[in-house]
N, CA and C atoms as an extended XYZ file, in Angstrom:
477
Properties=species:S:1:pos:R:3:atomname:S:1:resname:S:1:resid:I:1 pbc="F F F"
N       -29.776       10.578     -172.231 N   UNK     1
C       -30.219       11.804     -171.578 CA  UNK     1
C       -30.050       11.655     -170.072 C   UNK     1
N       -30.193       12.624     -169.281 N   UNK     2
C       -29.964       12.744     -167.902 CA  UNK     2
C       -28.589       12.291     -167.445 C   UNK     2
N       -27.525       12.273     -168.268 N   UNK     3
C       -26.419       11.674     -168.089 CA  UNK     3
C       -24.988       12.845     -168.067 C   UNK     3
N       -23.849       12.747     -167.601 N   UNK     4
C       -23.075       13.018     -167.901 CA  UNK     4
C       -21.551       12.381     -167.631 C   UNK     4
N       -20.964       11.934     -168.676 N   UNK     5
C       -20.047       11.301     -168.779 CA  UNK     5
C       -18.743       12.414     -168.915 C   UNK     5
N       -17.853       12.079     -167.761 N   UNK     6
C       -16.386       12.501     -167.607 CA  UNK     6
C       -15.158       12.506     -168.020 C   UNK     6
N       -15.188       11.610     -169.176 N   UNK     7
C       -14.180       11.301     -169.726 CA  UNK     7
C       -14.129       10.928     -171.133 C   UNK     7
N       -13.498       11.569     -172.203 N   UNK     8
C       -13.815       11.206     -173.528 CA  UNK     8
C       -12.023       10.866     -174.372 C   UNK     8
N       -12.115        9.822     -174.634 N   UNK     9
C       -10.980        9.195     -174.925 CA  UNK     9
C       -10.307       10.120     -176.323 C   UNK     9
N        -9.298       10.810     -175.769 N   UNK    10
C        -8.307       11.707     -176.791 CA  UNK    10
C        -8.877       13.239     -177.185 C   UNK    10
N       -10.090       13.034     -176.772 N   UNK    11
C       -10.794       14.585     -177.188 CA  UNK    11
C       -10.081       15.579     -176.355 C   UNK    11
N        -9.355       15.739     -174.930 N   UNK    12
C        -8.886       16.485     -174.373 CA  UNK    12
C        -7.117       16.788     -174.862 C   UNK    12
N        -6.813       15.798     -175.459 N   UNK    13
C        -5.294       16.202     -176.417 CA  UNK    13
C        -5.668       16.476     -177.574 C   UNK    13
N        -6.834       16.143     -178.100 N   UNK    14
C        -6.941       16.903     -179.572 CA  UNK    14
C        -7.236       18.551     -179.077 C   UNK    14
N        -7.880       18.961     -178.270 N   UNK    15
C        -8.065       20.276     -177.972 CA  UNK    15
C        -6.950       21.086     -177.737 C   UNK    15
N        -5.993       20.642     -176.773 N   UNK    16
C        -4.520       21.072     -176.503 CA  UNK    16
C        -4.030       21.012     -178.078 C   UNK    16
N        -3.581       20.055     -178.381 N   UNK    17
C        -2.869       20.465     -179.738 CA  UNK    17
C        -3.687       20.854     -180.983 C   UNK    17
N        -4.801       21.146     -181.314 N   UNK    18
C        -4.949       22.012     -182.121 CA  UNK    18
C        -5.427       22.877     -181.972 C   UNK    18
N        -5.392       23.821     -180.665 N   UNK    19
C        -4.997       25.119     -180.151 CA  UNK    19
C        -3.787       25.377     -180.086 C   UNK    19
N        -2.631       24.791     -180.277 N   UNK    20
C        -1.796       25.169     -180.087 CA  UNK    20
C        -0.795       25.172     -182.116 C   UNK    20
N        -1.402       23.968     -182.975 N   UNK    21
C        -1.549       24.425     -184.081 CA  UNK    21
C        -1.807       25.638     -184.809 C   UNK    21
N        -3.445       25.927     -184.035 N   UNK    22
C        -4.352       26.795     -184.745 CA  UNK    22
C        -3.260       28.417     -184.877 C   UNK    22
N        -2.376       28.330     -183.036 N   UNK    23
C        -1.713       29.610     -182.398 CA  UNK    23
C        -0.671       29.596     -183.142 C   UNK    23
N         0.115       28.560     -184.145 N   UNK    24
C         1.406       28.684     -184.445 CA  UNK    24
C         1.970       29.592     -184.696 C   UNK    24
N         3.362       29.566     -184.488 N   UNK    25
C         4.147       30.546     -184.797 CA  UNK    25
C         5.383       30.587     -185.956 C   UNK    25
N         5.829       31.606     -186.567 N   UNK    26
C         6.373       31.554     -187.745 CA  UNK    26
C         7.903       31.617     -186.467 C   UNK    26
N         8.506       30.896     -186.935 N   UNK    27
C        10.156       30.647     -186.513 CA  UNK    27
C        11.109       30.895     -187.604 C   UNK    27
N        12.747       30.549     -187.211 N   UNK    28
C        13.731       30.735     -188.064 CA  UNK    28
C        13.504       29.098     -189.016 C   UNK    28
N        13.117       28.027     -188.428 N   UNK    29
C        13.149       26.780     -188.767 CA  UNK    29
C        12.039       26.519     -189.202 C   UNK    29
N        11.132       27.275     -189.288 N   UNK    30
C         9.508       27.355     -190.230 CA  UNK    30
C         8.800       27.258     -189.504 C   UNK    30
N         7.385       27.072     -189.796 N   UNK    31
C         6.150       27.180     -188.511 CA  UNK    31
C         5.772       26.313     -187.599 C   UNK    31
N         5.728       26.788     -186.458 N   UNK    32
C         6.109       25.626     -185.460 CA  UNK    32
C         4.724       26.135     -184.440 C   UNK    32
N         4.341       24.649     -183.917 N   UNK    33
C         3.006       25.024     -182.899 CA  UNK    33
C         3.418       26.272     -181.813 C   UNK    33
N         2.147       26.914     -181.203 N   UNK    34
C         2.383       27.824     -180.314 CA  UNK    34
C         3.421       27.160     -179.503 C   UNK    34
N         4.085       27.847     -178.598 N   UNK    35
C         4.803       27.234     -176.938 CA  UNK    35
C         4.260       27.764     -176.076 C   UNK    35
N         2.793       27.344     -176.301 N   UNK    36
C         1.780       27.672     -175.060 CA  UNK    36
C         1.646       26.219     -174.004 C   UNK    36
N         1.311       26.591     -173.305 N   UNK    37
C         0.092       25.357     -172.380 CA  UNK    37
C        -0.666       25.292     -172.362 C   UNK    37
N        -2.006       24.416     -172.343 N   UNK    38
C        -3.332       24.608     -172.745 CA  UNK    38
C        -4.058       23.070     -172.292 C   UNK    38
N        -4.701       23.608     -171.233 N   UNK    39
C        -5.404       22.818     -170.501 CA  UNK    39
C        -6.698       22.492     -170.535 C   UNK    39
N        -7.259       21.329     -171.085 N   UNK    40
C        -8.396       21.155     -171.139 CA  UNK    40
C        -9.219       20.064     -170.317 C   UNK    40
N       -10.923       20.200     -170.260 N   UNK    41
C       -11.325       18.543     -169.921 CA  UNK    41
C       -12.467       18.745     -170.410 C   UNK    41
N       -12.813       17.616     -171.122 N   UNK    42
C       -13.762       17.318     -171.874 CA  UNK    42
C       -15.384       16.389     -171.262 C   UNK    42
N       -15.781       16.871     -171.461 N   UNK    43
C       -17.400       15.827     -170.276 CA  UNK    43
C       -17.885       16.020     -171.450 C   UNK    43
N       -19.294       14.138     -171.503 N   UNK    44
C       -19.811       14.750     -172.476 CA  UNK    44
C       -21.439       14.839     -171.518 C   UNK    44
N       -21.953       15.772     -172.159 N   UNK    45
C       -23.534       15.706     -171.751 CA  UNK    45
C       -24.483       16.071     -173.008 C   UNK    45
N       -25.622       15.074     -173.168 N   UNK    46
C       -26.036       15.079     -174.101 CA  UNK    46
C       -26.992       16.358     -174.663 C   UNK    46
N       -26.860       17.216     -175.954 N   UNK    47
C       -26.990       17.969     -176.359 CA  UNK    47
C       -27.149       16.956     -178.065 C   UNK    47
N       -28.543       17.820     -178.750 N   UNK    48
C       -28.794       17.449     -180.150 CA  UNK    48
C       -27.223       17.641     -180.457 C   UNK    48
N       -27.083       18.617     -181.124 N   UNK    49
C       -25.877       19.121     -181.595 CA  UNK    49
C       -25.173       20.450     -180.860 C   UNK    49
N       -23.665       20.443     -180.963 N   UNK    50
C       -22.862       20.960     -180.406 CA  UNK    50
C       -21.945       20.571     -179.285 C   UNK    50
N       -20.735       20.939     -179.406 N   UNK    51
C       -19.600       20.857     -178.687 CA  UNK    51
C       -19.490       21.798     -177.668 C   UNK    51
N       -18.829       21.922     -176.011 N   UNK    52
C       -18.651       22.857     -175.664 CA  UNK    52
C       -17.855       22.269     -174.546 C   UNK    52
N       -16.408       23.428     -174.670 N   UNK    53
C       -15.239       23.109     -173.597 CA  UNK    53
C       -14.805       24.478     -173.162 C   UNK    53
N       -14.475       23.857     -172.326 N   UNK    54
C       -13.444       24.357     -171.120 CA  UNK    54
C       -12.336       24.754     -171.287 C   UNK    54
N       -11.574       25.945     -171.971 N   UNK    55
C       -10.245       25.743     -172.399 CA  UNK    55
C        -9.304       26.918     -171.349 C   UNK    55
N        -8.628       26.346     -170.910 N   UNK    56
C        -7.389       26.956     -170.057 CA  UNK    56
C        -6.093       27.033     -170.851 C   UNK    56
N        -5.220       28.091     -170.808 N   UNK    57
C        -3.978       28.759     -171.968 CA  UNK    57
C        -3.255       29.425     -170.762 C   UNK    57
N        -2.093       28.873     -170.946 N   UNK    58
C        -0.671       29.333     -170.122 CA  UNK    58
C        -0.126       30.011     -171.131 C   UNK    58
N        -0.141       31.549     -170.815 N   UNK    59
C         1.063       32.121     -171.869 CA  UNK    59
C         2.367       31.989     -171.182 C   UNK    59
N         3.683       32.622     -172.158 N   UNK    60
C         4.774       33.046     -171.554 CA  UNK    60
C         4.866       34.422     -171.116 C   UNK    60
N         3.857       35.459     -171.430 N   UNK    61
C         3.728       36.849     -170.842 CA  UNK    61
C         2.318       36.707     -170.342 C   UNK    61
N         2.401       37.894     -169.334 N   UNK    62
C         1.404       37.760     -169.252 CA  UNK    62
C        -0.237       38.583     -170.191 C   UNK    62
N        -1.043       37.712     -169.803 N   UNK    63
C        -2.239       38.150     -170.812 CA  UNK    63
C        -3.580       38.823     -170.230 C   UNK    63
N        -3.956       39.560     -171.051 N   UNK    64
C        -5.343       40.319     -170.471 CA  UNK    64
C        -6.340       39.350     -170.897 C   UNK    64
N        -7.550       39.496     -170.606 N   UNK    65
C        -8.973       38.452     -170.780 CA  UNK    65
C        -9.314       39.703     -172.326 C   UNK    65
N        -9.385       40.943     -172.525 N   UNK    66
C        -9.928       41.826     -173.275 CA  UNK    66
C        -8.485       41.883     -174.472 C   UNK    66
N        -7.449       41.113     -174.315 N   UNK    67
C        -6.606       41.200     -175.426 CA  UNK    67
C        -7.072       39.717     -175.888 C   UNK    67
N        -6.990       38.730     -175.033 N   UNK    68
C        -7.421       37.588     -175.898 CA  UNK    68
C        -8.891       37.823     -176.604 C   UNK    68
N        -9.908       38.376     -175.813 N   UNK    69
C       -10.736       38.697     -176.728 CA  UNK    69
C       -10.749       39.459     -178.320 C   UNK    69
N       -10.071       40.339     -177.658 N   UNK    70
C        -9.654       41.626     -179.227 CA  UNK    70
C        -9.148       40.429     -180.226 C   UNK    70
N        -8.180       39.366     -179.916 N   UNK    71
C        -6.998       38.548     -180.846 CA  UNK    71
C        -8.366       37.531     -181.615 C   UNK    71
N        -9.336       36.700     -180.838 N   UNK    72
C       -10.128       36.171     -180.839 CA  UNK    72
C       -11.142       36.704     -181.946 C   UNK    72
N       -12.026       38.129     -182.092 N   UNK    73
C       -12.441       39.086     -182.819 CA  UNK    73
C       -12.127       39.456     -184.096 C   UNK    73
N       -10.923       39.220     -183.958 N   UNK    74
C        -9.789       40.047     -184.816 CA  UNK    74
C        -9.170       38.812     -185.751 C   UNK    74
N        -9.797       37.400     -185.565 N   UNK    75
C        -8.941       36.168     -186.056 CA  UNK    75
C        -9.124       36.427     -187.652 C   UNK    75
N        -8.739       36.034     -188.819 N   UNK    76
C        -9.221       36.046     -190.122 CA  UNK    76
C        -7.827       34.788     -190.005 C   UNK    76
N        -8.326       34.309     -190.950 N   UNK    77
C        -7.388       33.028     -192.027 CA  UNK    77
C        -7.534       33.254     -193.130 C   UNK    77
N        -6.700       32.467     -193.941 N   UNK    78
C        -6.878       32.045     -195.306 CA  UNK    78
C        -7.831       32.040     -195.999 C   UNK    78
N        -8.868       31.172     -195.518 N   UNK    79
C        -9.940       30.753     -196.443 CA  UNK    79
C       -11.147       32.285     -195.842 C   UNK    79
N       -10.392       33.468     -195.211 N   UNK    80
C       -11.804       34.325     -194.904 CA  UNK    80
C       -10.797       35.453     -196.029 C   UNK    80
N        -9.346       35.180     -196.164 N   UNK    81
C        -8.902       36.030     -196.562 CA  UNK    81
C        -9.081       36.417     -198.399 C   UNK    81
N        -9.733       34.992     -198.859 N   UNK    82
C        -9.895       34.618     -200.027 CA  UNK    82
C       -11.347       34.750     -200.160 C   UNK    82
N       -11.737       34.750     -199.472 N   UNK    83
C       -13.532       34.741     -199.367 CA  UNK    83
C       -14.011       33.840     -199.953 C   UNK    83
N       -13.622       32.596     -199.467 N   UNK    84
C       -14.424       31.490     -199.874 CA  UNK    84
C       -15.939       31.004     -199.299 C   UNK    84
N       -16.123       30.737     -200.315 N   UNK    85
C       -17.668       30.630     -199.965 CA  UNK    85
C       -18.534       30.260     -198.622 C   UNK    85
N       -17.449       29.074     -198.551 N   UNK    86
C       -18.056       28.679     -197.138 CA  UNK    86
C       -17.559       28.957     -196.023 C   UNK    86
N       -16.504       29.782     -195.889 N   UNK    87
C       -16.064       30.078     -194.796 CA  UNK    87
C       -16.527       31.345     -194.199 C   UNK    87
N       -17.119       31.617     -192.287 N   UNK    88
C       -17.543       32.000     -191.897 CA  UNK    88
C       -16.615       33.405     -191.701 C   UNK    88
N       -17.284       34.687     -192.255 N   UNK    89
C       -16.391       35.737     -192.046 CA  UNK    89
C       -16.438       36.217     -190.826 C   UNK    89
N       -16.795       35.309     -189.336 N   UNK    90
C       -16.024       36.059     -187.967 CA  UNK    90
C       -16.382       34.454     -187.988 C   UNK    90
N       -14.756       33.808     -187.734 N   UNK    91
C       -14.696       32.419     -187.129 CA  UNK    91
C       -14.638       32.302     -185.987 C   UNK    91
N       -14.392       33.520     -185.506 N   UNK    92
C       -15.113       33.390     -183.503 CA  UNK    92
C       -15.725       34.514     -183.570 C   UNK    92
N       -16.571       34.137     -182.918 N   UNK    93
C       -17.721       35.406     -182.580 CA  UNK    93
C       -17.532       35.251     -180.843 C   UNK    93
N       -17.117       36.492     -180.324 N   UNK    94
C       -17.149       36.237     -178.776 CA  UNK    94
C       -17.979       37.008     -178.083 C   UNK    94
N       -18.513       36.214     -177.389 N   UNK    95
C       -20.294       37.175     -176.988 CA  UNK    95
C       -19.510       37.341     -175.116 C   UNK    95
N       -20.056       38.351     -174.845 N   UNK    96
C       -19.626       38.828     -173.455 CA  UNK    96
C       -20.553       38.665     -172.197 C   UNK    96
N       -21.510       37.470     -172.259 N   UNK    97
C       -22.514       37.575     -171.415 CA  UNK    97
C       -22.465       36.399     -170.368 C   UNK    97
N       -22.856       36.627     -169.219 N   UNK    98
C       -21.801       35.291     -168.355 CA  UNK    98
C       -22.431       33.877     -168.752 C   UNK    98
N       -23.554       34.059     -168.916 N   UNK    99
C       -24.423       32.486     -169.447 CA  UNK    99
C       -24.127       31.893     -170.962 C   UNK    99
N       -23.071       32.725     -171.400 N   UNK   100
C       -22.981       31.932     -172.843 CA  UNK   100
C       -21.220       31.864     -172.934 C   UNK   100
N       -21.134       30.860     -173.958 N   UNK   101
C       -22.242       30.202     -175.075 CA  UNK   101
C       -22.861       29.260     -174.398 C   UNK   101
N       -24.025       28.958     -175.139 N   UNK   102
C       -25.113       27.529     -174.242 CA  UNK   102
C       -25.612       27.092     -176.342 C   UNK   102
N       -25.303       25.708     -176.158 N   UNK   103
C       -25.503       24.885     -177.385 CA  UNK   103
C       -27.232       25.467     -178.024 C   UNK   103
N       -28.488       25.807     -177.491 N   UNK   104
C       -29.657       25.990     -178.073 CA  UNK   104
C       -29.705       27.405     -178.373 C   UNK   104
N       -28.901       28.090     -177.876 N   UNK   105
C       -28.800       29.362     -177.992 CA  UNK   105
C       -27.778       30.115     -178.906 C   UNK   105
N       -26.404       29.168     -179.580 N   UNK   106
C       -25.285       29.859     -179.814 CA  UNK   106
C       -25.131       28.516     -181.037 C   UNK   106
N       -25.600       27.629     -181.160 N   UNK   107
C       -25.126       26.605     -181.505 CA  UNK   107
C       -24.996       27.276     -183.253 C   UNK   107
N       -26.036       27.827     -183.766 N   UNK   108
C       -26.395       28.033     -185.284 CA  UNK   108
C       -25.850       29.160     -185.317 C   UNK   108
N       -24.602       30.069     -184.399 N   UNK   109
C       -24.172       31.310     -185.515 CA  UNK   109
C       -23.628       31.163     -186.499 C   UNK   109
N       -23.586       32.026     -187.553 N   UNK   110
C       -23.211       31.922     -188.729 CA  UNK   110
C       -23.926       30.959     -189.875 C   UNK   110
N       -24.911       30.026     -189.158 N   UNK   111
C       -25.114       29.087     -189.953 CA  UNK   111
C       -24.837       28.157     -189.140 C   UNK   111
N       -24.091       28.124     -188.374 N   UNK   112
C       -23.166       27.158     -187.306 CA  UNK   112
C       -21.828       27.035     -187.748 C   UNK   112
N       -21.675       27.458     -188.964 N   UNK   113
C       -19.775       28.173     -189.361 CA  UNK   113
C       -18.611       28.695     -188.172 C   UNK   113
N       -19.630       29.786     -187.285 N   UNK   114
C       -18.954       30.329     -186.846 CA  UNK   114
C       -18.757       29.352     -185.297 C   UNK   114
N       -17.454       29.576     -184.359 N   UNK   115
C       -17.043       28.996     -183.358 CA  UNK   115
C       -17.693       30.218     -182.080 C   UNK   115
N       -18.367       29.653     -180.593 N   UNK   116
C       -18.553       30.850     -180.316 CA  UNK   116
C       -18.381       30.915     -179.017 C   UNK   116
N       -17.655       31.866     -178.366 N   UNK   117
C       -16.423       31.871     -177.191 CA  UNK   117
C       -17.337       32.974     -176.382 C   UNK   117
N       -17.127       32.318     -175.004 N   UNK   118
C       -17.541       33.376     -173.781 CA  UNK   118
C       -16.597       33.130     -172.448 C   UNK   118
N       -17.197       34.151     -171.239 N   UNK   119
C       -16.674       33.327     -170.282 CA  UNK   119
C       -15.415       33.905     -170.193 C   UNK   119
N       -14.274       34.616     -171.208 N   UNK   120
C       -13.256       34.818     -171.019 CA  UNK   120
C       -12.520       35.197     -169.923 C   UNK   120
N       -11.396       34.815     -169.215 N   UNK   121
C       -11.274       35.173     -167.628 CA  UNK   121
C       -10.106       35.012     -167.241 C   UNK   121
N        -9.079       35.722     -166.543 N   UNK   122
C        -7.894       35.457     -166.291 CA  UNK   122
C        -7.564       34.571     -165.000 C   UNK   122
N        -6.609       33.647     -165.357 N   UNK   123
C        -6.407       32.709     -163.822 CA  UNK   123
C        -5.287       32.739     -163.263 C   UNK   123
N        -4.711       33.629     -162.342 N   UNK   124
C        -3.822       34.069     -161.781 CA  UNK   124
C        -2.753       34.905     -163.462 C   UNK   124
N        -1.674       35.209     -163.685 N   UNK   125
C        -1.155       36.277     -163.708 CA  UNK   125
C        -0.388       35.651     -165.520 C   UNK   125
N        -0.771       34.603     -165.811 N   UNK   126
C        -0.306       33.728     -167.291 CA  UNK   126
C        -1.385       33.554     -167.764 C   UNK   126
N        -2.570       32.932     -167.342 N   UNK   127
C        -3.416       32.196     -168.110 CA  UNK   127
C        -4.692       32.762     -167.901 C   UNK   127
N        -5.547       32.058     -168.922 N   UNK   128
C        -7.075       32.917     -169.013 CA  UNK   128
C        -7.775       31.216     -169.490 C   UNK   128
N        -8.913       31.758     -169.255 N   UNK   129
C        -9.717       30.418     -169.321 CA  UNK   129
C       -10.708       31.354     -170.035 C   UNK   129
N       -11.517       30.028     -171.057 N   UNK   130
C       -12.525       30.494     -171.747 CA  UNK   130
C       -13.285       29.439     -172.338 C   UNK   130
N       -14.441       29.410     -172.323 N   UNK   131
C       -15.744       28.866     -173.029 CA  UNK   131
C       -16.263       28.551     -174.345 C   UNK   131
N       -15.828       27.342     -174.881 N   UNK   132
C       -15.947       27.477     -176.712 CA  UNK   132
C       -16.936       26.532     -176.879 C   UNK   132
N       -18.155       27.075     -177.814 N   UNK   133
C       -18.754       26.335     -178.258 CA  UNK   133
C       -19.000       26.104     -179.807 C   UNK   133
N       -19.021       24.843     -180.417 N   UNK   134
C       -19.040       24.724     -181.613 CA  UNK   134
C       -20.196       24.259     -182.552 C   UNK   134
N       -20.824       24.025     -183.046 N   UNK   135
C       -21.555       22.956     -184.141 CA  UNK   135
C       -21.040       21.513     -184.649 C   UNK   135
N       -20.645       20.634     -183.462 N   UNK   136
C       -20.015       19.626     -183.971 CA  UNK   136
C       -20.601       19.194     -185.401 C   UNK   136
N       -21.398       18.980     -185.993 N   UNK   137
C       -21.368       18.141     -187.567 CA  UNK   137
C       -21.242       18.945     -188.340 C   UNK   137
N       -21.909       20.136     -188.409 N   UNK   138
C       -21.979       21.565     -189.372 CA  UNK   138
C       -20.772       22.119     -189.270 C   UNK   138
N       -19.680       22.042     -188.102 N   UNK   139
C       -18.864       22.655     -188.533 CA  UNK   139
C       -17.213       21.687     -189.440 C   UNK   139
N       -17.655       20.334     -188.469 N   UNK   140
C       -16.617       19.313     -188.486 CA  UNK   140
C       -17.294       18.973     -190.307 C   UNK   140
N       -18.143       18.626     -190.684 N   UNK   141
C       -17.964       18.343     -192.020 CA  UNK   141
C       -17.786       19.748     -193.081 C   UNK   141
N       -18.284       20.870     -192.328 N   UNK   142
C       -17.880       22.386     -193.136 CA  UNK   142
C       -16.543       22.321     -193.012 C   UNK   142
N       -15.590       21.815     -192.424 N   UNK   143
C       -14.501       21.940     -192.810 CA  UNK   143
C       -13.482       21.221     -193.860 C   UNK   143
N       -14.396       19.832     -193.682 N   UNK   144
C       -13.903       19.324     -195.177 CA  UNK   144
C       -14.270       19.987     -196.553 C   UNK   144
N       -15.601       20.469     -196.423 N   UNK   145
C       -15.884       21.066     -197.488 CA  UNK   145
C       -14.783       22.080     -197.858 C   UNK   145
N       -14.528       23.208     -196.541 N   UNK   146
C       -13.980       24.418     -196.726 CA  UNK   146
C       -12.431       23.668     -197.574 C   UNK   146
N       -11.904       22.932     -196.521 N   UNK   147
C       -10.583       22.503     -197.243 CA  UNK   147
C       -10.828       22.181     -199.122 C   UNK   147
N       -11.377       21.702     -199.089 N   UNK   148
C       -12.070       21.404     -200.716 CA  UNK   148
C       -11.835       22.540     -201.501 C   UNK   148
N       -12.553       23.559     -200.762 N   UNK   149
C       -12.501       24.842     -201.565 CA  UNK   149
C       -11.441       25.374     -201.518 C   UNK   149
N       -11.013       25.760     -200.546 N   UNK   150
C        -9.442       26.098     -200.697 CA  UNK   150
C        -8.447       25.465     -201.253 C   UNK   150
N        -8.490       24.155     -201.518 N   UNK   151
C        -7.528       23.376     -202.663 CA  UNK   151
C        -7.976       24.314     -203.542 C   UNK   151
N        -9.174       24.205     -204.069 N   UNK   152
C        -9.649       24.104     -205.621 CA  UNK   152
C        -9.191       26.031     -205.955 C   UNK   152
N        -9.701       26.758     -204.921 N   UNK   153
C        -9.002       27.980     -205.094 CA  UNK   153
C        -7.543       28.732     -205.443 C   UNK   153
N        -6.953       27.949     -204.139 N   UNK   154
C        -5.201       27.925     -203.943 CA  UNK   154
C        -4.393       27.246     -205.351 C   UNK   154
N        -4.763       25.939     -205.382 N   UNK   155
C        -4.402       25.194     -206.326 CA  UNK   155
C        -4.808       25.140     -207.709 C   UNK   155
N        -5.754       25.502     -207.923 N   UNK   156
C        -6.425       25.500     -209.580 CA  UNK   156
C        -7.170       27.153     -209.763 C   UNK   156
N        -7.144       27.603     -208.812 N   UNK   157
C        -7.856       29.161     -209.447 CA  UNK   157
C        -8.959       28.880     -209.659 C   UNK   157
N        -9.541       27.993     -209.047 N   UNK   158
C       -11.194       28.116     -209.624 CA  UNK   158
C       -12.194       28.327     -207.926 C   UNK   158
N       -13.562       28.199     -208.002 N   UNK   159
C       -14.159       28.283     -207.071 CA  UNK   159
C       -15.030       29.991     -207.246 C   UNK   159
């Protein structure tokens, strides 16, 4: 407690590339990560539970703060498209208020399923910066679960 540490070994390239996964795009040569930029830094400061970063995105056009929101709003996948059980039907919830997300306050939406984004903001005339906070254990082991289910759905028809 009373601490904050600056540097967390690989957590700031896992953020870049699986934002840029999450963004992929369908190509002639099959699906290939976004060809975004995506800038992150990771500090940790101690919080019971929850994650919360800093994420900066270089498009190649330029972007509004209220279209990434709408895209953000508007996300559905697979496992929301199937309605699996455990998956959170708004996997971002983006709240518009300048003090959030904050981990005691945002940490349990959905259950803590859901991911929850503020802050959204444009930084010069490509990129937008924005505020994500997560449920690190509730969501990081809900996702093994979720994958589980979606095998057992996708692959065997059951669930």
């Amino acid at each position: 407690m009373d601490n904050a540490i600056p540097y967390i070994e690989r957590e700031e390239w896992k953020v870049v590339n699986e934002t840029r996964k999450i963004l992929r795009e369908a190509r002639s040569s099959g699906i290939e990560p976004a060809d975004i930029e995506v800038f992150a830094t990771a500090t940790r400061v101690p919080v019971l539970d929850a994650h919360l970063e800093v994420v900066y995105v270089k498009f190649r056009r330029g972007a509004e703060p209220e279209d990434v929101a709408d895209a953000m709003k508007s996300f559905r996948s697979l496992p929301q498209e199937l309605h699996l059980s455990t998956a959170p039907e708004n996997p971002i919830v983006v709240r518009s208020e300048a003090n959030r997300p904050q981990p005691r306050l945002n940490r349990y939406v959905d259950k803590g399923r859901s991911v929850t984004v503020g802050r959204i903001g444009s930084i010069g005339s490509r990129r937008v910066r924005y505020v994500v906070l997560e449920h690190n254990t509730i969501r990081e082991a809900g996702n093994a679960i979720l994958i589980a289910e979606l095998y057992l759905k996708h692959h065997l028809g059951v669930v």
